[in-house]
C-alpha positions, 0 to 999 in steps of 0.5 A: 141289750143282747139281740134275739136270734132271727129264728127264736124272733120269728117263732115267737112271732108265729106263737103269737099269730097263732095263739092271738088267731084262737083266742079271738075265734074261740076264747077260754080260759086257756087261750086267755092264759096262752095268749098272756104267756106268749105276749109276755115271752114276746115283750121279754124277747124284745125288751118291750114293755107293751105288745104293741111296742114288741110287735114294733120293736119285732118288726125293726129286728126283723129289718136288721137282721134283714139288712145284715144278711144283704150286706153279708152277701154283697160283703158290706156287713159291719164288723161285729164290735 
């Protein structure tokens, strides 16, 4: 599976924050729809099948790309295969 990039990880993140923050303070049919969108972009990204499994699966890519960096910057990355 190809990894997402860090920045479209934690955009989609933020997309959802935001839309899951109004659709719970004011829910429409278009905040409804938003929401399915975005936790469907969210599952895609992540190769999850549910929002939960892709917030969780989000939170590991986000450690690994953390990890990654640290070990960039103390020059223990791995090499890419």
């Amino acid at each position: 599976m190809l990894l997402p990039a860090e920045k479209d990880l934690r955009a989609a993140l933020a997309r959802f924050a935001q839309v899951r923050i109004e659709h719970d303070v004011r829910p429409t049919g278009t905040t409804s729809l938003a929401l399915e969108d975005v936790t469907r972009a969210l599952c895609t990204l992540t190769g999850a099948t549910t929002v939960e499994d892709a917030l969780r699966e989000a939170d590991a890519l986000l450690d690994r790309c953390r990890t990654a960096r640290v070990g960039a910057a103390k020059g223990t990355a791995p090499l890419a295969a």
